[in-house]
C-alpha positions as CSV (number, residue, x, y, z in Angstrom):
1,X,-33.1,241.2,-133.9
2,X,-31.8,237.6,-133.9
3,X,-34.3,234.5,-133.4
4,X,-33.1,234.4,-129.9
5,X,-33.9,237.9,-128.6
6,X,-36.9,237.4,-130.0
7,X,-38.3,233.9,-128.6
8,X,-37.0,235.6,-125.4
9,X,-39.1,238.9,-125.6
10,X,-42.1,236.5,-126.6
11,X,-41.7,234.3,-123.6
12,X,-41.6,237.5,-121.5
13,X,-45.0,239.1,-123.0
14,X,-46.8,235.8,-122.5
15,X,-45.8,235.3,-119.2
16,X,-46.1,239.0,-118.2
17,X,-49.7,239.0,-119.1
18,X,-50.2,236.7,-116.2
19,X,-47.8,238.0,-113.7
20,X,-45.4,235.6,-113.6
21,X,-41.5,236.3,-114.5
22,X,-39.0,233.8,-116.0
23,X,-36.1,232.4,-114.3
24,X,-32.7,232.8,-116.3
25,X,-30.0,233.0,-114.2
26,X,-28.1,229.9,-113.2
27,X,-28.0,231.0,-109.2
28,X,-31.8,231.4,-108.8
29,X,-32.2,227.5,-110.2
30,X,-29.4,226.6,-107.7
31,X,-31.6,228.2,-104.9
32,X,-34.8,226.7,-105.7
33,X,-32.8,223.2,-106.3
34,X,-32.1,224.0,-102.0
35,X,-35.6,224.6,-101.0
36,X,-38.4,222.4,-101.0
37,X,-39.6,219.9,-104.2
38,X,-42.5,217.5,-104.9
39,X,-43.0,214.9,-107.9
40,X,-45.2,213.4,-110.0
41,X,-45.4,210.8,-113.0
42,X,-44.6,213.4,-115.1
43,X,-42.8,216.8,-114.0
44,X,-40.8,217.5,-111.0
45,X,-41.8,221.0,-109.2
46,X,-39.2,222.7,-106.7
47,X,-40.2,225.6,-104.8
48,X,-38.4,228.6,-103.1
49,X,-39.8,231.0,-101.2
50,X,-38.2,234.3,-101.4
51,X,-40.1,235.8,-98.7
52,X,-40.3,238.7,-100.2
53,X,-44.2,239.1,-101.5
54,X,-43.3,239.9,-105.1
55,X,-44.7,238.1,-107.9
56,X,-44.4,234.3,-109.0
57,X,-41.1,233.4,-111.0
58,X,-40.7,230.3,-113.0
59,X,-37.7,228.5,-114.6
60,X,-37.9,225.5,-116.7
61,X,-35.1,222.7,-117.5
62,X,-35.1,219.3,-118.6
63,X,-31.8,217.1,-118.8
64,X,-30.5,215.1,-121.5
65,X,-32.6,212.1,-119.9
66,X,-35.5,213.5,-121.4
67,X,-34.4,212.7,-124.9
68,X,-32.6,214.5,-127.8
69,X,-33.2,218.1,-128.4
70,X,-36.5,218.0,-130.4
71,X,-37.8,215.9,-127.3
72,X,-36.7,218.4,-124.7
73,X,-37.6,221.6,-126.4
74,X,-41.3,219.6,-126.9
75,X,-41.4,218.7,-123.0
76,X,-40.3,223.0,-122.3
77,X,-42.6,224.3,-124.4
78,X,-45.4,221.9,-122.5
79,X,-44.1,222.8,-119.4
80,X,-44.2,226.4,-120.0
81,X,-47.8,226.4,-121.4
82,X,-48.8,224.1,-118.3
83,X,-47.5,226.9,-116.4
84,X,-49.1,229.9,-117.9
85,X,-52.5,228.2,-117.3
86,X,-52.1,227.0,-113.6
87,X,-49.7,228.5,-112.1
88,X,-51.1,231.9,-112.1
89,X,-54.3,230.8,-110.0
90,X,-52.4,228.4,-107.8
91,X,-48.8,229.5,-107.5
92,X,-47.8,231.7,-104.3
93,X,-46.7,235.2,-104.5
94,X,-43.1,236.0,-103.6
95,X,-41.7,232.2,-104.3
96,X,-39.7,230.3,-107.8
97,X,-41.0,227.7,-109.4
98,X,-38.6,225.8,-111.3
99,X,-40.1,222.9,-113.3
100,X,-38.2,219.7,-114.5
101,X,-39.1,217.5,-116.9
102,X,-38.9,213.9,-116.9
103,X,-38.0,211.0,-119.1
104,X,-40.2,209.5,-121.5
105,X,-43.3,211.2,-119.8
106,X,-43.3,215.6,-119.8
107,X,-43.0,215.3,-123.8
108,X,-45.2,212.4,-124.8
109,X,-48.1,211.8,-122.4
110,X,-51.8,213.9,-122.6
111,X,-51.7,217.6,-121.9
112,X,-54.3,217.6,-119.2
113,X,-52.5,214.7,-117.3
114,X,-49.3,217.4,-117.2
115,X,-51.9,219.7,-116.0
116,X,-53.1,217.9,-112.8
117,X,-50.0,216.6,-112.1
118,X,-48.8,220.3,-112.3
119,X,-51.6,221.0,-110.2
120,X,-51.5,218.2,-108.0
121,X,-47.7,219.3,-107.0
122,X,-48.6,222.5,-106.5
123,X,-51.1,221.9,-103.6
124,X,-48.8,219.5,-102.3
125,X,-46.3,222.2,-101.9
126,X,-48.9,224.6,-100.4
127,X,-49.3,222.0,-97.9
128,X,-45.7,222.0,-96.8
129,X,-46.0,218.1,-98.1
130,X,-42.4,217.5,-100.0
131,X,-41.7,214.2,-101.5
């Protein structure tokens, strides 16, 4: 099994535990890129609703803004265990979540500001509020 297969199989058991699926194919992050979006200091958060009542799906990207590679793997691997912690109390059934990180802030600021901001989008989009 190469290194790949295997950080993949990982990411699925973790996220699996809490319900929530990952996001791999480039046509689901194209959809959720059309539907609605709210931001913060630190992440960006868009938001499709599939309208279908499954569970909670989640992609994560970050562009070569963020930095080099170390930098956006860091600001991933924060975004994805930011995820696993909220989003499975305050995400909505049956919509993708696709979280972006942003420059100079998703890799390098505190973990718990990443949290509420996560947080903090996430109600917003509840609310119907986009920004």
């Amino acid at each position: 099994m190469s290194d790949r297969q295997h950080t993949k199989i990982l990411q699925a058991v973790s996220f699996s535990v809490s319900g929530i699926q990952v996001i791999e194919k480039r046509p689901d992050f194209l959809r959720a890129a059309r539907g609605q979006r709210h931001h913060s200091k630190t992440v960006i958060v868009q938001k499709f609703d599939r309208k279908d009542g499954a569970g909670i799906r989640v992609g994560f990207t970050c562009s070569k803004k963020v930095g080099n590679a170390v930098l956006r793997n860091r600001a991933k691997r924060r975004l994805r265990a930011a995820a696993q912690m909220i989003l499975a109390q305050n995400g909505q059934l049956g919509c993708d979540y696709v979280l972006i990180g942003k420059h100079d802030t998703t890799a390098n600021l505190p973990f718990d500001r990443l949290q509420s901001d996560l947080n903090y989008c996430l109600s917003q989009l509840a609310n119907g509020d986009t920004k």
